[in-house]
N, CA, C and O atoms as a GROMACS GRO file, in nm:
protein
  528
    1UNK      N    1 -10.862   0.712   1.264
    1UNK     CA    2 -10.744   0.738   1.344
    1UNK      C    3 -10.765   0.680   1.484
    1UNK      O    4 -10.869   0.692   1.550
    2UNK      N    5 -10.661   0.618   1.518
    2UNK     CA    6 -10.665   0.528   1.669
    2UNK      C    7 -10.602   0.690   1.769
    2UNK      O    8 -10.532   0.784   1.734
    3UNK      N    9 -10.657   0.662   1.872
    3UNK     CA   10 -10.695   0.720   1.971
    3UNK      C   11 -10.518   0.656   2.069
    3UNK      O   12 -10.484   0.538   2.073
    4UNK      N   13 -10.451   0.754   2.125
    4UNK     CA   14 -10.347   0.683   2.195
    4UNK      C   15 -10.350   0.571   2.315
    4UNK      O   16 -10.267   0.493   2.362
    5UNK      N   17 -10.479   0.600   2.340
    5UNK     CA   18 -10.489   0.526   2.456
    5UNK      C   19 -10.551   0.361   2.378
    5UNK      O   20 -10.546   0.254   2.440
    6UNK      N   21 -10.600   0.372   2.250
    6UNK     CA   22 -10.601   0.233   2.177
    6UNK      C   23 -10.455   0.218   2.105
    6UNK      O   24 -10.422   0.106   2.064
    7UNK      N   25 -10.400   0.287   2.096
    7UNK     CA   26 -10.282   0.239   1.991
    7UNK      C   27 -10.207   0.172   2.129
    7UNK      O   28 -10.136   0.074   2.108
    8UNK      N   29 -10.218   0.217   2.251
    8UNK     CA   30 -10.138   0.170   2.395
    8UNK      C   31 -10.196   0.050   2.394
    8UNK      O   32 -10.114  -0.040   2.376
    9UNK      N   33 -10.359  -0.004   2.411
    9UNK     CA   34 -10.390  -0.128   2.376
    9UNK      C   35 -10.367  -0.214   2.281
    9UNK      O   36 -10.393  -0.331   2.307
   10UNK      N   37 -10.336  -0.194   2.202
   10UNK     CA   38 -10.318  -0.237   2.097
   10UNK      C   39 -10.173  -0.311   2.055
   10UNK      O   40 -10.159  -0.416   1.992
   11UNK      N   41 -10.087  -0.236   2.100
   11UNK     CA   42  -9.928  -0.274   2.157
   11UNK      C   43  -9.959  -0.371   2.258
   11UNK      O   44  -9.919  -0.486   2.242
   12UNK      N   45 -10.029  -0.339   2.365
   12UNK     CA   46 -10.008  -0.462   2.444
   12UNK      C   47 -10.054  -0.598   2.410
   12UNK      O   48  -9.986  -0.700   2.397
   13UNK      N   49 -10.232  -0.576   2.392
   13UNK     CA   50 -10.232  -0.718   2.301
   13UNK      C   51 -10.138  -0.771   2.197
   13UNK      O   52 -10.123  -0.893   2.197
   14UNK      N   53 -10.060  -0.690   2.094
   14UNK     CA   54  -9.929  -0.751   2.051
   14UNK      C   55  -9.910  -0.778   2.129
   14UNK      O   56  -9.968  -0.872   2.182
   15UNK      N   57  -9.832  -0.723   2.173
   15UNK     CA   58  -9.693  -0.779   2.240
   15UNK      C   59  -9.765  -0.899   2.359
   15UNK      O   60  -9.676  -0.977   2.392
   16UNK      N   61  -9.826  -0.914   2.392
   16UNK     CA   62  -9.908  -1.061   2.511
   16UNK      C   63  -9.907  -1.172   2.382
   16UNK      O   64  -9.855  -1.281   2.409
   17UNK      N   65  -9.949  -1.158   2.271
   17UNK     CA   66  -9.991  -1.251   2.175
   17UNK      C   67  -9.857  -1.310   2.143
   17UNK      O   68  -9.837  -1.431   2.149
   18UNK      N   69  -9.739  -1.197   2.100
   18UNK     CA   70  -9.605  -1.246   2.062
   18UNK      C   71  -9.553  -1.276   2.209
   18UNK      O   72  -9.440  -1.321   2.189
   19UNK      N   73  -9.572  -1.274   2.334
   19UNK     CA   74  -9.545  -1.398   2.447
   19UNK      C   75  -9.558  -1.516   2.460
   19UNK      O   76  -9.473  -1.594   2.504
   20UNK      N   77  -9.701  -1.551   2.414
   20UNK     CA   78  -9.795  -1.627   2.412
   20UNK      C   79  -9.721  -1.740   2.288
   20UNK      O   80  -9.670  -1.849   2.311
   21UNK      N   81  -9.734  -1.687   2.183
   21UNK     CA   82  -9.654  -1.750   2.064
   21UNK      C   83  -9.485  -1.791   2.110
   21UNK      O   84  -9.440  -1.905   2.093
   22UNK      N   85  -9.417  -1.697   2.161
   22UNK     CA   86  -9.310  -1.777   2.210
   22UNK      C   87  -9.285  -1.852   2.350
   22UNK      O   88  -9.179  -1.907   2.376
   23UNK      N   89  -9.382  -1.848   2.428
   23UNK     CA   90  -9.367  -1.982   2.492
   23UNK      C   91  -9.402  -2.096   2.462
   23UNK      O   92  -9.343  -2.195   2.506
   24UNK      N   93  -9.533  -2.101   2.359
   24UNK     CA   94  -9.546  -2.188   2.271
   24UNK      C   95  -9.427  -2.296   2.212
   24UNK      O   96  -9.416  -2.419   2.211
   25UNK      N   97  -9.347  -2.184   2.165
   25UNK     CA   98  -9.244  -2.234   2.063
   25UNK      C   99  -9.148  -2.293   2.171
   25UNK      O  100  -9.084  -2.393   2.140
   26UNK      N  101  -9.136  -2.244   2.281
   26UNK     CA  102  -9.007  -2.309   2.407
   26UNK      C  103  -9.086  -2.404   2.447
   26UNK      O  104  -9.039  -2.500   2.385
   27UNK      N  105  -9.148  -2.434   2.490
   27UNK     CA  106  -9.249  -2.530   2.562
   27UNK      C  107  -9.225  -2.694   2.459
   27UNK      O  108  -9.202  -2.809   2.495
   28UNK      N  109  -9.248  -2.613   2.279
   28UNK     CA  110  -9.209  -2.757   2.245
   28UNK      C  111  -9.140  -2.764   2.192
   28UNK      O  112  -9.166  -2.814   2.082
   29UNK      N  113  -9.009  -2.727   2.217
   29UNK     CA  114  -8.872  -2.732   2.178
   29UNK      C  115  -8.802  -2.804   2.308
   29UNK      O  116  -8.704  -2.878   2.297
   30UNK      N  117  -8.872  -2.767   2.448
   30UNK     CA  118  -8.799  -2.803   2.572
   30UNK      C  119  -8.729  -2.910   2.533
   30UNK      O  120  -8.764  -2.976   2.435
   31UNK      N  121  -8.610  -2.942   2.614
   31UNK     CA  122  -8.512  -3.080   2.687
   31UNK      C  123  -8.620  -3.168   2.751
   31UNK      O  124  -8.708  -3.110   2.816
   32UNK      N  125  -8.620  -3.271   2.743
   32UNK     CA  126  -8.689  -3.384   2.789
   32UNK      C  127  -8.585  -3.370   2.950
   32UNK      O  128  -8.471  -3.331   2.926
   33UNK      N  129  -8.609  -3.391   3.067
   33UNK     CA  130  -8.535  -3.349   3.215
   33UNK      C  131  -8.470  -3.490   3.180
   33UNK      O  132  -8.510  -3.586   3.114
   34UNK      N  133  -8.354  -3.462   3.254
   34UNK     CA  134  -8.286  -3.607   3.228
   34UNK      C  135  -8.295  -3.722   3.295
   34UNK      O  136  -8.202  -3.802   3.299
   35UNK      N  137  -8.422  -3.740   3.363
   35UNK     CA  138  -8.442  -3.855   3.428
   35UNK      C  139  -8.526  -3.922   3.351
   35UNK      O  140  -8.526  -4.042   3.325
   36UNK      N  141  -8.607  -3.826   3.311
   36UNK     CA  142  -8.658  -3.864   3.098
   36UNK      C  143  -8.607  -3.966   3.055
   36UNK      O  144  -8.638  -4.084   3.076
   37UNK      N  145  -8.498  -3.906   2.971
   37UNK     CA  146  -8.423  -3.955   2.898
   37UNK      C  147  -8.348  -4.057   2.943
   37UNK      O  148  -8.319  -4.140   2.856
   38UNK      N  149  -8.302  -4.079   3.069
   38UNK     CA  150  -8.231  -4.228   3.168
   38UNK      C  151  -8.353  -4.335   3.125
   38UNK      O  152  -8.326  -4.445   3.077
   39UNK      N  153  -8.480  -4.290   3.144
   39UNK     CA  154  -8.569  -4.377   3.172
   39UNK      C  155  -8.635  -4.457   3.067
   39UNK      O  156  -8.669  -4.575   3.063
   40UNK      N  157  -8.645  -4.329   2.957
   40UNK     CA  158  -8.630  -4.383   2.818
   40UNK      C  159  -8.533  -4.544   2.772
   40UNK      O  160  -8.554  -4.657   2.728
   41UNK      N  161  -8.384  -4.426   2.831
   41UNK     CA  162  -8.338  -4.558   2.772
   41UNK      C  163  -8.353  -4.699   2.834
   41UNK      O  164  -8.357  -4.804   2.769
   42UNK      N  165  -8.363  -4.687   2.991
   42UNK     CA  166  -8.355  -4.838   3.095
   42UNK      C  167  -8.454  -4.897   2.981
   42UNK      O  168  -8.410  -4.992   2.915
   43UNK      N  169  -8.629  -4.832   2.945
   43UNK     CA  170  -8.718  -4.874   2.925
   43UNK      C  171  -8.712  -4.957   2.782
   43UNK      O  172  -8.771  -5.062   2.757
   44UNK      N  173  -8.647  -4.900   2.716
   44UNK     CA  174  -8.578  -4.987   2.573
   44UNK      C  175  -8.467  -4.944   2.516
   44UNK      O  176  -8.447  -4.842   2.450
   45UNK      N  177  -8.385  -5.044   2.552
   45UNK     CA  178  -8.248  -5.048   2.546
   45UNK      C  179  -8.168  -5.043   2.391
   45UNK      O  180  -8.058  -5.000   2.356
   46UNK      N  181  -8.268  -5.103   2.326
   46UNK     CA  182  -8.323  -5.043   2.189
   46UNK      C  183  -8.212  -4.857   2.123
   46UNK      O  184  -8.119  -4.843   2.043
   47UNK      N  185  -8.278  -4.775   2.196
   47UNK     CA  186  -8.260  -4.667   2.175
   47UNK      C  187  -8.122  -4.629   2.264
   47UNK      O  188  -8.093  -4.510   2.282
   48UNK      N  189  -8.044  -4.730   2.315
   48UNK     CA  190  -7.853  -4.713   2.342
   48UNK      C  191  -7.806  -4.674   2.193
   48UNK      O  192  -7.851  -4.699   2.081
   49UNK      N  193  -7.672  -4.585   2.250
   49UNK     CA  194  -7.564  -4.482   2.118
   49UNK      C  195  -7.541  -4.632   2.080
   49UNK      O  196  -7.612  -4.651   1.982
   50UNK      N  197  -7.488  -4.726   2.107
   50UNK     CA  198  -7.380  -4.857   2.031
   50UNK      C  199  -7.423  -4.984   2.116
   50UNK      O  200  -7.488  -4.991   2.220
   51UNK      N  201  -7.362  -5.088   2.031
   51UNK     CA  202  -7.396  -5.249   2.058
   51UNK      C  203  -7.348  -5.273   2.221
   51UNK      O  204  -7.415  -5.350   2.289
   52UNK      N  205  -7.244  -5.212   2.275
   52UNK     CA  206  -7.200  -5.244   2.399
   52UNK      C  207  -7.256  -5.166   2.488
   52UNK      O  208  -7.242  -5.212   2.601
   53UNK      N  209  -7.322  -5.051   2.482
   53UNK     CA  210  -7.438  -4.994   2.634
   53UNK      C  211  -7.562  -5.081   2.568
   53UNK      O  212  -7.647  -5.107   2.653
   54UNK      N  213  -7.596  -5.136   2.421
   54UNK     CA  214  -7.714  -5.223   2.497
   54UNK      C  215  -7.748  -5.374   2.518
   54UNK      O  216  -7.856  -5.431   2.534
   55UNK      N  217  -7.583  -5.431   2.511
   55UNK     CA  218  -7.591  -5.524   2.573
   55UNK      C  219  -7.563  -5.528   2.675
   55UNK      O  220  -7.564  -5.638   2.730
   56UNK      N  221  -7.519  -5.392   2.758
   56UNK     CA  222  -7.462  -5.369   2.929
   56UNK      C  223  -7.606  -5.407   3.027
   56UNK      O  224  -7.622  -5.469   3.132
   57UNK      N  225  -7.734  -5.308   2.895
   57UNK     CA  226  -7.859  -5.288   2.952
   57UNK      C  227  -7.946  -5.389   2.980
   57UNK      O  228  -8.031  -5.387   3.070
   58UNK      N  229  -7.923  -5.488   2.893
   58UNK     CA  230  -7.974  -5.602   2.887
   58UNK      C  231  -7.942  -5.707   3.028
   58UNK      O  232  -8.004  -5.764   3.117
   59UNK      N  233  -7.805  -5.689   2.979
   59UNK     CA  234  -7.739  -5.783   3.115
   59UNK      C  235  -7.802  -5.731   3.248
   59UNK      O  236  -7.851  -5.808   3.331
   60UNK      N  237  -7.796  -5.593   3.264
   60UNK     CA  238  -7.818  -5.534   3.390
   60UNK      C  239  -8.003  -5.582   3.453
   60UNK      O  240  -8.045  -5.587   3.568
   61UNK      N  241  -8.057  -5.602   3.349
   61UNK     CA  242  -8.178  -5.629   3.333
   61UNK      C  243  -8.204  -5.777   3.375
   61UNK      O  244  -8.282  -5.828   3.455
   62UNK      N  245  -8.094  -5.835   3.274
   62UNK     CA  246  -8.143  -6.000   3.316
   62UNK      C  247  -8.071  -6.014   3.457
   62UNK      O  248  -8.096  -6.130   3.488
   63UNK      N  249  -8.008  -5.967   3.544
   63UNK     CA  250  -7.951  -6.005   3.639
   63UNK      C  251  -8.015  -5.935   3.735
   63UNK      O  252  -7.980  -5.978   3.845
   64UNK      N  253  -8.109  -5.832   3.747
   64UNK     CA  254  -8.152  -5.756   3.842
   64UNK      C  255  -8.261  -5.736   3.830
   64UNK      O  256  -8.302  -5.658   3.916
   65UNK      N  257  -8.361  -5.780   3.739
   65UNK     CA  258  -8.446  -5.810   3.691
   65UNK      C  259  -8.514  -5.730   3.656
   65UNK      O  260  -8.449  -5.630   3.624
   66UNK      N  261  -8.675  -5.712   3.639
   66UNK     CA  262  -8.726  -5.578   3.548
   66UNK      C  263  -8.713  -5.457   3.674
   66UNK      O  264  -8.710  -5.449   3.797
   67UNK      N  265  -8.704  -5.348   3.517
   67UNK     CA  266  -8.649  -5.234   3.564
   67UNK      C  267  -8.799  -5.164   3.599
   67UNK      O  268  -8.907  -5.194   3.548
   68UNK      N  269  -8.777  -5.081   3.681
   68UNK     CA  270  -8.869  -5.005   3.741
   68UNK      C  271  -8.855  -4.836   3.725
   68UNK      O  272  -8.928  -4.778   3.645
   69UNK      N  273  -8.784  -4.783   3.784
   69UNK     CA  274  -8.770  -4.632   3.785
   69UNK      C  275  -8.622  -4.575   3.783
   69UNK      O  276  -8.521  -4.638   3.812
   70UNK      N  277  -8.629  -4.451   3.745
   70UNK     CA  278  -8.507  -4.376   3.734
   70UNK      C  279  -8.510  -4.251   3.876
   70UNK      O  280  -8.612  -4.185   3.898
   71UNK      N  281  -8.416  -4.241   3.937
   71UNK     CA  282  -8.432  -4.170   4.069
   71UNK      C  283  -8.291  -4.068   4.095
   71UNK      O  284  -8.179  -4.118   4.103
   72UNK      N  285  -8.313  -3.922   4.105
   72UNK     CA  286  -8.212  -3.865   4.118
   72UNK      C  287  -8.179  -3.867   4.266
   72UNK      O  288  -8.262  -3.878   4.355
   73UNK      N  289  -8.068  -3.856   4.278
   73UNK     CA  290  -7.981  -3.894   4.425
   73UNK      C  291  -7.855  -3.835   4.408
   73UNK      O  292  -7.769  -3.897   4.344
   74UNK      N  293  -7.826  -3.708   4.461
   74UNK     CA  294  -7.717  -3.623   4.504
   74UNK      C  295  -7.706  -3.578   4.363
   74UNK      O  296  -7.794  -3.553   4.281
   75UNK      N  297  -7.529  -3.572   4.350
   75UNK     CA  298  -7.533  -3.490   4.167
   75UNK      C  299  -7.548  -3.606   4.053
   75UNK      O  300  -7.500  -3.587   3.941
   76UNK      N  301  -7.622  -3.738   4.090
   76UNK     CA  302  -7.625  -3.854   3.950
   76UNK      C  303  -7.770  -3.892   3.985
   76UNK      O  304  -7.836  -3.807   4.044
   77UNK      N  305  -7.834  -4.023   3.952
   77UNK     CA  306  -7.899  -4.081   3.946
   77UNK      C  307  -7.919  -4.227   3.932
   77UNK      O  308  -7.847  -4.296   3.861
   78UNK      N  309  -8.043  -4.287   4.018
   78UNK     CA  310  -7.998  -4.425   4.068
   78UNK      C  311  -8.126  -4.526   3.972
   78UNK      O  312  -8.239  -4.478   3.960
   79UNK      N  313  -8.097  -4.646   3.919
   79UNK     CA  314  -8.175  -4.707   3.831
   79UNK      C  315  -8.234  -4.857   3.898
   79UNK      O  316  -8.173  -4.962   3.915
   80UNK      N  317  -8.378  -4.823   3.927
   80UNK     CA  318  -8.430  -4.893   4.044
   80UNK      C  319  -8.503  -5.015   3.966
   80UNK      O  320  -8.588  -5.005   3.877
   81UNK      N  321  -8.419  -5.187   4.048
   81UNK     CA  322  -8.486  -5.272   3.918
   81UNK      C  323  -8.546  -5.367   4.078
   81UNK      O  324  -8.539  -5.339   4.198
   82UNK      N  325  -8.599  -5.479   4.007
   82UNK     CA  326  -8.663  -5.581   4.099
   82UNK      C  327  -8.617  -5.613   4.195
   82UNK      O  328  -8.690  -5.630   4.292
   83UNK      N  329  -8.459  -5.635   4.205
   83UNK     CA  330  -8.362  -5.720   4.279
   83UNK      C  331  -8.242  -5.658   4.326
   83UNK      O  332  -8.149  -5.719   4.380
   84UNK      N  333  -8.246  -5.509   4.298
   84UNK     CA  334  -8.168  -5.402   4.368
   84UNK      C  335  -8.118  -5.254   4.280
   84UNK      O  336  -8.180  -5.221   4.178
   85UNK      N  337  -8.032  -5.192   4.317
   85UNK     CA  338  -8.071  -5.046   4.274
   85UNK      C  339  -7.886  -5.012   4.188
   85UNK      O  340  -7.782  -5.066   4.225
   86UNK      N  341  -7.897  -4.929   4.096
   86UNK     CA  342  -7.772  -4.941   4.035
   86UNK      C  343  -7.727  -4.764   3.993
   86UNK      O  344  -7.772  -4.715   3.889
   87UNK      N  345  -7.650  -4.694   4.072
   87UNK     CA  346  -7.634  -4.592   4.042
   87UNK      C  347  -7.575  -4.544   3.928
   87UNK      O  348  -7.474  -4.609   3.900
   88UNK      N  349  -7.591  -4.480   3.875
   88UNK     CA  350  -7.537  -4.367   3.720
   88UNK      C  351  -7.458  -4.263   3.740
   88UNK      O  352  -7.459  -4.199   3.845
   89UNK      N  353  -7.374  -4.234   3.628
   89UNK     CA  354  -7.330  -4.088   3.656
   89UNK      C  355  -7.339  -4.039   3.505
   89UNK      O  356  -7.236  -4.076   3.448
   90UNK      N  357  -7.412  -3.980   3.430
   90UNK     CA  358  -7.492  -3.929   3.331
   90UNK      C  359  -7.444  -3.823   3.310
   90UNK      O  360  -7.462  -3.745   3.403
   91UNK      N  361  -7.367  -3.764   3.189
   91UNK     CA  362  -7.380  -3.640   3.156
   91UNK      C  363  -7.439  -3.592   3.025
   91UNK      O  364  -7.390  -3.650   2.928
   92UNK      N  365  -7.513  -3.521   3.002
   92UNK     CA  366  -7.630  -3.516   2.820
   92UNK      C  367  -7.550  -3.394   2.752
   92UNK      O  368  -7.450  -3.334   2.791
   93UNK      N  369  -7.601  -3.385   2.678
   93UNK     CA  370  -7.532  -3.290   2.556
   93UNK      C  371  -7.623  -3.216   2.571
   93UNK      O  372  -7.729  -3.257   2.617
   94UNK      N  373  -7.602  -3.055   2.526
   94UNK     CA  374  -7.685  -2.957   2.483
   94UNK      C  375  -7.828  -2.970   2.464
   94UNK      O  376  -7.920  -2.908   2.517
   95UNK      N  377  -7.828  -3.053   2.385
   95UNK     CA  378  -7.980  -3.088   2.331
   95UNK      C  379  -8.040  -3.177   2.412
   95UNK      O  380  -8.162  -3.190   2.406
   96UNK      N  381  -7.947  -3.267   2.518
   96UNK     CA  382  -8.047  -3.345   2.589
   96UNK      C  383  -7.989  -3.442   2.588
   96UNK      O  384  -7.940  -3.475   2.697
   97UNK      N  385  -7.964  -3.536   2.464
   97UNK     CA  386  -7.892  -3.662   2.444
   97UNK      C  387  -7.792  -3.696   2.555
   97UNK      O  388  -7.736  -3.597   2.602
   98UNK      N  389  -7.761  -3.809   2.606
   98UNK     CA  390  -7.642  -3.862   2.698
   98UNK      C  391  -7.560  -3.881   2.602
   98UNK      O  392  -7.589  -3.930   2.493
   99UNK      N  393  -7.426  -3.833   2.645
   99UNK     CA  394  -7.289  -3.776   2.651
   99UNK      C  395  -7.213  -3.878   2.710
   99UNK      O  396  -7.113  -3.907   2.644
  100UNK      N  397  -7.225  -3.924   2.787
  100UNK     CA  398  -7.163  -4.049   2.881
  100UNK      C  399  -7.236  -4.083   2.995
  100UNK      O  400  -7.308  -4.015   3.068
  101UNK      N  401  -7.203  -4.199   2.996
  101UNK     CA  402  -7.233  -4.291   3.128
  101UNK      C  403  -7.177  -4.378   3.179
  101UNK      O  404  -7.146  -4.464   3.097
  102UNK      N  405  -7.147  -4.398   3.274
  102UNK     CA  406  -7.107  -4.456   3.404
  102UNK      C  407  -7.189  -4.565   3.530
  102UNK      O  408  -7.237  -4.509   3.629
  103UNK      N  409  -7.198  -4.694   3.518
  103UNK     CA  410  -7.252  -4.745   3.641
  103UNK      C  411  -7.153  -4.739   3.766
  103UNK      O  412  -7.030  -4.741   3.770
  104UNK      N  413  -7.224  -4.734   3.839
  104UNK     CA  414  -7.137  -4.713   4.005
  104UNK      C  415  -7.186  -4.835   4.044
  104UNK      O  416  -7.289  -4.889   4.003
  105UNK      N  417  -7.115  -4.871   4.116
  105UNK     CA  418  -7.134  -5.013   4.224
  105UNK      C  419  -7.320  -5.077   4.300
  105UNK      O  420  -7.382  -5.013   4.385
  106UNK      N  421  -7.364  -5.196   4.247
  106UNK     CA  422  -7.524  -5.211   4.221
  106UNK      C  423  -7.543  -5.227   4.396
  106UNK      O  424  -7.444  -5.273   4.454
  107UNK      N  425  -7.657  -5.193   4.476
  107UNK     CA  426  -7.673  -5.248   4.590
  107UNK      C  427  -7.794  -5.337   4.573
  107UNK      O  428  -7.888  -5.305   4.500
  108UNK      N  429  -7.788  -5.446   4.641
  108UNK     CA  430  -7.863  -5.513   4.661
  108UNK      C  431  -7.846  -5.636   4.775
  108UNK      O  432  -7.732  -5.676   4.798
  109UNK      N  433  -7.973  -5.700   4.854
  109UNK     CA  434  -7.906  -5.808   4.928
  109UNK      C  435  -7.928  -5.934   4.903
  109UNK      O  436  -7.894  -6.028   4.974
  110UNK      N  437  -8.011  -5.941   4.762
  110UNK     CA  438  -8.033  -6.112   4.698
  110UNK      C  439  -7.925  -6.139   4.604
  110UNK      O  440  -7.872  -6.250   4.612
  111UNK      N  441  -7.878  -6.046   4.504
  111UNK     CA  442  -7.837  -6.076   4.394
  111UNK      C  443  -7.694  -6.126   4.459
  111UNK      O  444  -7.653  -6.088   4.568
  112UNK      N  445  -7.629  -6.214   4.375
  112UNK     CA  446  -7.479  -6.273   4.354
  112UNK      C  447  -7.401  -6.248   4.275
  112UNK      O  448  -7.453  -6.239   4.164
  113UNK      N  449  -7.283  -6.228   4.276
  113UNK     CA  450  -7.216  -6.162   4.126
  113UNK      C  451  -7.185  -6.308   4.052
  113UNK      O  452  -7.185  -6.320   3.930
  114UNK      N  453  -7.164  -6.396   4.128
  114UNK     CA  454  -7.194  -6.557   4.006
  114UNK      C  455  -7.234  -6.567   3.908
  114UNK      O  456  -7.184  -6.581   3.795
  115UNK      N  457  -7.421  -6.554   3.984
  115UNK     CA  458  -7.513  -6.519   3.883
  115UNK      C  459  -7.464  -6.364   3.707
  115UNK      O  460  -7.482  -6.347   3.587
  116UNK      N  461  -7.411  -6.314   3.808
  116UNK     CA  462  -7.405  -6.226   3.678
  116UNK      C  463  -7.385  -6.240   3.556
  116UNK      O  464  -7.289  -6.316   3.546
  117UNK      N  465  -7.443  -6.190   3.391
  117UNK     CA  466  -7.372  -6.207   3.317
  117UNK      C  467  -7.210  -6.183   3.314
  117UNK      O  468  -7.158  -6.113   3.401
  118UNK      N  469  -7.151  -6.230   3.235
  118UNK     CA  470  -6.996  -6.208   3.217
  118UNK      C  471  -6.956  -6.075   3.243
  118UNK      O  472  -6.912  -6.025   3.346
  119UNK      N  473  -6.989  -6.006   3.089
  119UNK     CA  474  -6.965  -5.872   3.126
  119UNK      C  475  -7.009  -5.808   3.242
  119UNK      O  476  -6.921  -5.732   3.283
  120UNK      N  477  -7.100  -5.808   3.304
  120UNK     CA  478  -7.111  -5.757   3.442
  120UNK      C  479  -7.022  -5.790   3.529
  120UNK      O  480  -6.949  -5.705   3.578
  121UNK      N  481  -7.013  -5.928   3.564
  121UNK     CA  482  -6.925  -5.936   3.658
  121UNK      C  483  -6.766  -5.891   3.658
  121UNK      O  484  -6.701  -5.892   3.762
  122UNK      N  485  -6.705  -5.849   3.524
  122UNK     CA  486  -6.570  -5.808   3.505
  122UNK      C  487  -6.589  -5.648   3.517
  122UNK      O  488  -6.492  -5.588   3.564
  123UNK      N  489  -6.716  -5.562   3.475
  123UNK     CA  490  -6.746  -5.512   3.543
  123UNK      C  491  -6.783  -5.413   3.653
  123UNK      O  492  -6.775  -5.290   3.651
  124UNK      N  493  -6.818  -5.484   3.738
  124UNK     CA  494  -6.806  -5.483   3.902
  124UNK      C  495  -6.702  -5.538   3.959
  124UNK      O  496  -6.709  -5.540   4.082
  125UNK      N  497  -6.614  -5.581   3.914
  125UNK     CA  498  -6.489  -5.658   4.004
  125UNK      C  499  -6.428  -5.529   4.108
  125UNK      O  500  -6.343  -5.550   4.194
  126UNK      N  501  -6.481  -5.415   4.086
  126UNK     CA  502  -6.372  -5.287   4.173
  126UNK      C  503  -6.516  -5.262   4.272
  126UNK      O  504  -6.519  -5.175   4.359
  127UNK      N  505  -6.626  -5.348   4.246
  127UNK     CA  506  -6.700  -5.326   4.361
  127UNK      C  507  -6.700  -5.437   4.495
  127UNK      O  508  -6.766  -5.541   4.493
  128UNK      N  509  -6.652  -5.414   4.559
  128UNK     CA  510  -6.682  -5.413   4.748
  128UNK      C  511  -6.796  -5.482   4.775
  128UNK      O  512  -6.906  -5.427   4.774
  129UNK      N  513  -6.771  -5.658   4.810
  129UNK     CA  514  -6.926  -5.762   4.856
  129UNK      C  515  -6.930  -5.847   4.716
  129UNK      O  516  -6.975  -5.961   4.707
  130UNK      N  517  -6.853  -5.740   4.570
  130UNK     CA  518  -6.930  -5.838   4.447
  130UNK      C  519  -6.827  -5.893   4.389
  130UNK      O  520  -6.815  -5.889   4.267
  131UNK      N  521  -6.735  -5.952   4.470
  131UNK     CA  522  -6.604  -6.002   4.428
  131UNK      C  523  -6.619  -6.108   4.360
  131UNK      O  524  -6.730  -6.152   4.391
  132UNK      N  525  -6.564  -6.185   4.273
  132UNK     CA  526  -6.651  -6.301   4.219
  132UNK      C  527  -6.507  -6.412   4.260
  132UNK      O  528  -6.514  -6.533   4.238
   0.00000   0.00000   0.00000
């Protein structure tokens, strides 16, 4: 016969062990943070929902050259390449996945919208400096 003051231990080590086991289980279930998942995709464009975000990615790539980092900035995030910086407006689904996206107007002070692929430059036509 357990003694109350072990059956009190005894509950607690349960119950610490079944903590222990479910943070486990959250920990690798977590959402990848969504600068993750932005970065994922800049990094291989490969893994875009359809044929037209990854030929957007591509373009954005060959015209601004290799991509570097994903950077949050106010309520979106900004996609930092060789030859200037291209803001996002990202929203993910439940599970994490992007939901939509949005480029905002690229800054930079080398690039030309000339140079741009096609689709880019039609575009950016509502951006301000990248008039073609």
């Amino acid at each position: 016969m357990l003694s109350t003051n072990q059956k009190n231990r005894a509950v607690t080590l349960l119950g610490g062990a079944l903590l222990l086991i479910l943070s486990i289980d959250l920990v690798a279930h977590a959402q990848p943070a969504p600068e993750v998942v932005l970065d994922r995709l800049f990094r291989n464009e490969s893994s875009a929902p359809n044929t037209q975000s990854r030929e957007m990615l591509v373009s954005f790539k060959q015209w601004m050259g290799s991509y570097q980092r994903i950077r949050k900035e106010g309520s979106g995030y900004v996609a930092v390449f060789d030859s200037g910086s291209l803001p996002l407006d990202a929203k993910f689904k439940a599970n994490g996945a992007i939901e939509t996206m949005n480029f905002g107007c690229p800054t930079s002070k080398s690039l030309s919208l000339s140079d741009a692929p096609s689709g880019i430059r039609q575009a950016l036509s509502k951006c301000a400096g990248f008039k073609s």
